[in-house]
RODO-2510 file (C-alpha; in nm, 4 decimals, decimal comma):
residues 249
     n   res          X          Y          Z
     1     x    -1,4918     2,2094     1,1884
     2     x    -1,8523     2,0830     1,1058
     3     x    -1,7365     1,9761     0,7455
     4     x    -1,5154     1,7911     0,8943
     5     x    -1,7271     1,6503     1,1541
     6     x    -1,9224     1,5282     0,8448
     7     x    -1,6974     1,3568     0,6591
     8     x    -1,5936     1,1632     0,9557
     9     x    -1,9139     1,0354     1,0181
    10     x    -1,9901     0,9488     0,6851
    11     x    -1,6504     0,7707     0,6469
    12     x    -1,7601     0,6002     0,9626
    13     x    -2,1214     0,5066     0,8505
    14     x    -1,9444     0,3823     0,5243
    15     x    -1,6931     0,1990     0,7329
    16     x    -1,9733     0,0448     0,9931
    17     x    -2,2241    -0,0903     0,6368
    18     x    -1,9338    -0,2597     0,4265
    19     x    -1,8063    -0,4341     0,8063
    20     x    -2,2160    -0,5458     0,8275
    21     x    -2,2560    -0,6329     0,4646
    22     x    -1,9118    -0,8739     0,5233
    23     x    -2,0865    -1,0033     0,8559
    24     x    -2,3606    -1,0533     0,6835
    25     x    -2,2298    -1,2798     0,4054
    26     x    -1,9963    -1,4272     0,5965
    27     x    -2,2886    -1,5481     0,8145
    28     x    -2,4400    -1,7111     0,5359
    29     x    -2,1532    -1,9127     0,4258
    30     x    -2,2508    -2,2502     0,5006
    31     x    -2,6117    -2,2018     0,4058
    32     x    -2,4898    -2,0619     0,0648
    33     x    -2,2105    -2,4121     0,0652
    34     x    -2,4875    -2,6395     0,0979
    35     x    -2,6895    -2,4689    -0,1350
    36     x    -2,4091    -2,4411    -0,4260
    37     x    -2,3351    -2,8381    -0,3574
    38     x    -2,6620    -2,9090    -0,4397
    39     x    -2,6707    -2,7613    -0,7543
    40     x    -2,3151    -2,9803    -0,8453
    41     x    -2,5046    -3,2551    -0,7474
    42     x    -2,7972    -3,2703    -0,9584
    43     x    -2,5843    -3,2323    -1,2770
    44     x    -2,3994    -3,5024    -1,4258
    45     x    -2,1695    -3,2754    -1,6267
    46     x    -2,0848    -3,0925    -1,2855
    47     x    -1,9495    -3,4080    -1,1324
    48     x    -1,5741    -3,2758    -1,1264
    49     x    -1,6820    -2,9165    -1,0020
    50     x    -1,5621    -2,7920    -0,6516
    51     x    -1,7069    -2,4739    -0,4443
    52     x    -1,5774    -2,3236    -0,1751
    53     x    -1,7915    -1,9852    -0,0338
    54     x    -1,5518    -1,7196     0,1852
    55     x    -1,7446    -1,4018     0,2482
    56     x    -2,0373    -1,4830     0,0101
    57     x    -1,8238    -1,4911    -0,2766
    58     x    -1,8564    -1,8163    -0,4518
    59     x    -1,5127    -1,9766    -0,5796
    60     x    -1,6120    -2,2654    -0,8971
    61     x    -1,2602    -2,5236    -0,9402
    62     x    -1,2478    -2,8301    -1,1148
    63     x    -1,3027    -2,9899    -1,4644
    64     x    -1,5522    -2,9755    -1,7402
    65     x    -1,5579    -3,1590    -2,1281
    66     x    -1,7315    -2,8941    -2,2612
    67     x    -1,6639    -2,4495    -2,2784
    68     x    -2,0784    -2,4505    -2,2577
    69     x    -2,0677    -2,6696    -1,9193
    70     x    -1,8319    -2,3843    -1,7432
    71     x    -2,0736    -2,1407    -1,8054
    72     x    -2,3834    -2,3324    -1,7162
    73     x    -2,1730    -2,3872    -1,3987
    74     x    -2,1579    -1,9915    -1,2860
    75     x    -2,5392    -1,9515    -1,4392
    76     x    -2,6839    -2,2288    -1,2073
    77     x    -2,4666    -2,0833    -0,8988
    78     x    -2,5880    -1,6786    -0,9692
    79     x    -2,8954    -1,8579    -0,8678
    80     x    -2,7988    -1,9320    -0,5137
    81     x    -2,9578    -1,6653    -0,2936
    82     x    -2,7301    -1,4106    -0,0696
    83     x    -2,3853    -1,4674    -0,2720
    84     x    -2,1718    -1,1812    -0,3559
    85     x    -2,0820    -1,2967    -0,6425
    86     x    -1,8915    -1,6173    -0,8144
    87     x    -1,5582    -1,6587    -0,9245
    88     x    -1,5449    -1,9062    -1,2103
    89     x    -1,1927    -2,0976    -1,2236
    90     x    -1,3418    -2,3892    -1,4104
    91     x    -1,1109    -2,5898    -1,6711
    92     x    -1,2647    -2,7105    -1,9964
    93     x    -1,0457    -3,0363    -2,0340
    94     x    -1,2404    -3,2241    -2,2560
    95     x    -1,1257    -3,3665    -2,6348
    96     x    -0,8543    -3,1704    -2,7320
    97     x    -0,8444    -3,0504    -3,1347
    98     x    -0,5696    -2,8584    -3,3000
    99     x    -0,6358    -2,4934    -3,3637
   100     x    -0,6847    -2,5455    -3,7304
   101     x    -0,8953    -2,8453    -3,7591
   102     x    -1,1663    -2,6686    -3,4698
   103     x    -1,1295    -2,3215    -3,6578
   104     x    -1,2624    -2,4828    -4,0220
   105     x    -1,5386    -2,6824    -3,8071
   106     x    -1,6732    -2,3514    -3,6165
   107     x    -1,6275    -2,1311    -3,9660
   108     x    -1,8544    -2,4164    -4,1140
   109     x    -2,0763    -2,4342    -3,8056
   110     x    -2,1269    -2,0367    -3,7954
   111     x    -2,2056    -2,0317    -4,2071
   112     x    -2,4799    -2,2941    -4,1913
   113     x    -2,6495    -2,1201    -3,8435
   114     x    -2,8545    -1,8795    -4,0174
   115     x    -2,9184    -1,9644    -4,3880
   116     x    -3,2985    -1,8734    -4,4366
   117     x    -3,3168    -1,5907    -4,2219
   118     x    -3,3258    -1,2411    -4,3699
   119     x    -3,1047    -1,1092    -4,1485
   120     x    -2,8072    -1,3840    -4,3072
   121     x    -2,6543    -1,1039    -4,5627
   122     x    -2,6509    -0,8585    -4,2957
   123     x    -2,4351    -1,0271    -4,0327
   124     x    -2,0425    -1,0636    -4,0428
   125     x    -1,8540    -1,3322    -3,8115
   126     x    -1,5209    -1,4024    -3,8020
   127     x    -1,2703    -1,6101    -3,5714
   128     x    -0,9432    -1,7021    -3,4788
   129     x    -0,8174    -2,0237    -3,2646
   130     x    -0,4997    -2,0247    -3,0610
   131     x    -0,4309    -2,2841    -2,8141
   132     x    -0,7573    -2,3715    -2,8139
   133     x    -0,9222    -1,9982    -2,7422
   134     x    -1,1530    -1,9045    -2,9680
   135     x    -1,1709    -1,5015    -3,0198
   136     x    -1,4752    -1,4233    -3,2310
   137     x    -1,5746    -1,0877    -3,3878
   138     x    -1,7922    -0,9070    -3,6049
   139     x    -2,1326    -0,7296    -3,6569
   140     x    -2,4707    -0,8146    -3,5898
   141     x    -2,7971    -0,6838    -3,6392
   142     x    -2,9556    -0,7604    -3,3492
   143     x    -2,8867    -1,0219    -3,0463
   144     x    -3,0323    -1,3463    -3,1834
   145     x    -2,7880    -1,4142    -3,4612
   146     x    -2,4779    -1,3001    -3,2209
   147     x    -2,6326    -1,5632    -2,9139
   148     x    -2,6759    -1,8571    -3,1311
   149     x    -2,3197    -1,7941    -3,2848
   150     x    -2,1917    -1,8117    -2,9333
   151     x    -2,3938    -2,0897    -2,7943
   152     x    -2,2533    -2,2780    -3,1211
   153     x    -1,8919    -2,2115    -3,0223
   154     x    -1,9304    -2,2707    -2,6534
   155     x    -2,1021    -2,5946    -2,7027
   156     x    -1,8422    -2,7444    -2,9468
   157     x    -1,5651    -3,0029    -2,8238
   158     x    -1,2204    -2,8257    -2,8257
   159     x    -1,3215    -2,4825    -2,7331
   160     x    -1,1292    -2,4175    -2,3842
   161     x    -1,2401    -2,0382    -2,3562
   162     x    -1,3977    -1,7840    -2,5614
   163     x    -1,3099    -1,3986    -2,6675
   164     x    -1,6503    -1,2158    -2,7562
   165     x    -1,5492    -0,9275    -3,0019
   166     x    -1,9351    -0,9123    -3,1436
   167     x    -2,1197    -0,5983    -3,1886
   168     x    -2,5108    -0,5778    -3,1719
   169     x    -2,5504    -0,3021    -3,3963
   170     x    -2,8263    -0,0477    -3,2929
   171     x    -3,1009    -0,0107    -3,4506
   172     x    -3,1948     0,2088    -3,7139
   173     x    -3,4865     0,2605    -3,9431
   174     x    -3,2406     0,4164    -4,1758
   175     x    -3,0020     0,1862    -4,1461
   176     x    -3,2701    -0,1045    -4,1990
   177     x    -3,3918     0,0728    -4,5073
   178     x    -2,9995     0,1204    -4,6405
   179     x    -2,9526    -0,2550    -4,5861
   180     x    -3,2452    -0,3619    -4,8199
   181     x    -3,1883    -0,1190    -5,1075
   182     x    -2,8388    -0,2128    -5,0828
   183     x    -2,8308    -0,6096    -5,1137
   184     x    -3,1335    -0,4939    -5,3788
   185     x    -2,8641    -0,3139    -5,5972
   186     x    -2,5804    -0,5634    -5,5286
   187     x    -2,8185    -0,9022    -5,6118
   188     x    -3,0070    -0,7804    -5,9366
   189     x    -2,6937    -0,7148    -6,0847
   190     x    -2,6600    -0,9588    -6,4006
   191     x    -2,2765    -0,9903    -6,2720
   192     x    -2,3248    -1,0664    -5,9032
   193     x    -2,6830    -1,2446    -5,8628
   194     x    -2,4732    -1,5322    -5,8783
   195     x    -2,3865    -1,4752    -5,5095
   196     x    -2,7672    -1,5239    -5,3921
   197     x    -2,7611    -1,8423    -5,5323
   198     x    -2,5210    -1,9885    -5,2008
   199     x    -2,6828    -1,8681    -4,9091
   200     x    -2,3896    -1,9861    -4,7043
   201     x    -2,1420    -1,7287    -4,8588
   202     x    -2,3199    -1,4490    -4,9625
   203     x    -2,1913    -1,0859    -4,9573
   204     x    -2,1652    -0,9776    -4,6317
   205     x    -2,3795    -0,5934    -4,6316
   206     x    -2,2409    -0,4526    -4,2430
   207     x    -2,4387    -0,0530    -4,2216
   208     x    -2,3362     0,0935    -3,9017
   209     x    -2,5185     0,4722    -3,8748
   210     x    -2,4858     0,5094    -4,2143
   211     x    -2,1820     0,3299    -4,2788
   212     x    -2,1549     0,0676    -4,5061
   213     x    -1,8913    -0,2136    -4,5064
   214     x    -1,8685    -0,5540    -4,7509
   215     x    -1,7051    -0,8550    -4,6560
   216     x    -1,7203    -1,1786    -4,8288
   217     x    -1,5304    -1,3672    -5,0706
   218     x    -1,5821    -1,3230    -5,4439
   219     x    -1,4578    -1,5047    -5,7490
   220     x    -1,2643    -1,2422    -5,8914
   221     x    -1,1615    -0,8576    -5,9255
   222     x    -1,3838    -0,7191    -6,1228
   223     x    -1,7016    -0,8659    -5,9429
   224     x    -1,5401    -0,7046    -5,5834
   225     x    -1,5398    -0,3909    -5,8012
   226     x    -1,8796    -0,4229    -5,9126
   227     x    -2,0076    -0,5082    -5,5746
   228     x    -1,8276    -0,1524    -5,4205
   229     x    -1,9928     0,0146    -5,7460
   230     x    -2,3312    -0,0868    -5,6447
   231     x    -2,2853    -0,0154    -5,2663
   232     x    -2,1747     0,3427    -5,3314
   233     x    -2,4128     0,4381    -5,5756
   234     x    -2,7351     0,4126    -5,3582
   235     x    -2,8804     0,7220    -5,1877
   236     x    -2,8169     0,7600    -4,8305
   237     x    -2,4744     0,5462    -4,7777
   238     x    -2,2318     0,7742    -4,6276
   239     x    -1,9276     0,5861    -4,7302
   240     x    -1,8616     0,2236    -4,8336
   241     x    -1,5421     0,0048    -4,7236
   242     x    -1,4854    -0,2896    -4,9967
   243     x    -1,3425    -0,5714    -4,7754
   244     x    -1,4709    -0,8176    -5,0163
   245     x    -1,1993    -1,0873    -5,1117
   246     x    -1,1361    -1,2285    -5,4167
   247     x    -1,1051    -1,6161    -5,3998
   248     x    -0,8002    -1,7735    -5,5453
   249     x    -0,8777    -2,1456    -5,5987
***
């Protein structure tokens, strides 16, 4: 009888804090409106953006040219103080580009972003367009290279939403160390130094606990071979997938 004397009174208590949590949001409504227009207001790209606020929950309707501006939206209303949350219903209807033509401008886009950096052989990106939703996928080494991939897609004309399929890999001292003595092996051979030469298409060295993985294109058979050689025979790789493909033009 006591246990369930209990469980009464906590379904009761439970009952009696989500009814004064709702009171409480609901009370705030208007504040949390004016608040929310405000933001619109002060940003021209936000012109064609409606709110409406039921409960504390934030509801964002409307128009936008670019995918960046939609998100910018939600990130400027998250600031608003005592909302439950914010439901982003935004449309991106800005230029409109066929699938093809914005999938060749992002793949250039995303093979110039981090030329220089060391991390550039290490990271693998790749995407797909359909009906103007760009799913993007992959591995990187740490956050940086994955954010400015996505802040390059979502701030391109003709993206109307975006699919992130990234993974941050974790890190790893011995995965660090596998990545170096791997492009080392791949890059001094006479056969495939070539492939440092173009920083913008290099061979693609993905180690994931151990795991190794090579994506890329390369100008022929026996230089994919080569490459899966090299990757196998250094100490420590646990196994080695040769995605690498050979070019036909």
């Amino acid at each position: 009888m006591k246990k369930q004397l209990v469980a009464v009174t906590v379904v009761l208590l439970v009952l009696l804090s989500m009814t004064a949590f709702a009171e409480n949001n609901g009370g705030y409504d208007q504040q949390i409106q004016q608040a929310v227009s405000q933001k619109m207001h002060g940003s021209k790209q936000l012109q064609n953006v409606n709110s409406s606020v039921e409960d504390g929950m934030v509801t964002l309707t409307g128009t936008v040219n670019l995918y960046q501006d939609k998100l910018n939206a939600a990130r400027k209303i998250k600031e608003v103080a005592n909302i439950s949350g914010v439901r982003n219903q935004i449309v991106v209807a800005g230029a409109n580009v066929s699938d093809s033509q914005l999938e060749q401008k992002l793949a250039k886009k995303l093979a110039f972003d981090r030329v220089g950096y060391f991390d550039n052989t290490f990271n693998y990106l790749a995407l797909e367009v359909q009906n103007g939703v760009v799913t993007i996928e992959g591995d990187t080494v740490y956050d940086t290279p994955k954010d400015s991939a996505m802040a390059i897609v979502a701030g391109t004309p003709g993206v109307k939403d975006v699919v992130d399929n990234v993974k941050v890999l974790p890190p790893s001292f011995f995965d660090n160390s596998l990545r170096v003595r791997i492009a080392r092996a791949i890059y001094r051979d006479p056969v495939l130094s070539r492939y440092a030469i173009d920083p913008v298409h290099p061979i693609r060295i993905v180690v994931d606990n151990g795991h190794v993985t090579l994506y890329g294109s390369v100008m022929n058979t026996m230089d994919k071979n080569v490459a899966g050689i090299r990757a196998g025979a250094v100490p420590g790789a646990f196994s080695v997938e040769n995605k690498l493909v050979v070019n036909k033009s």
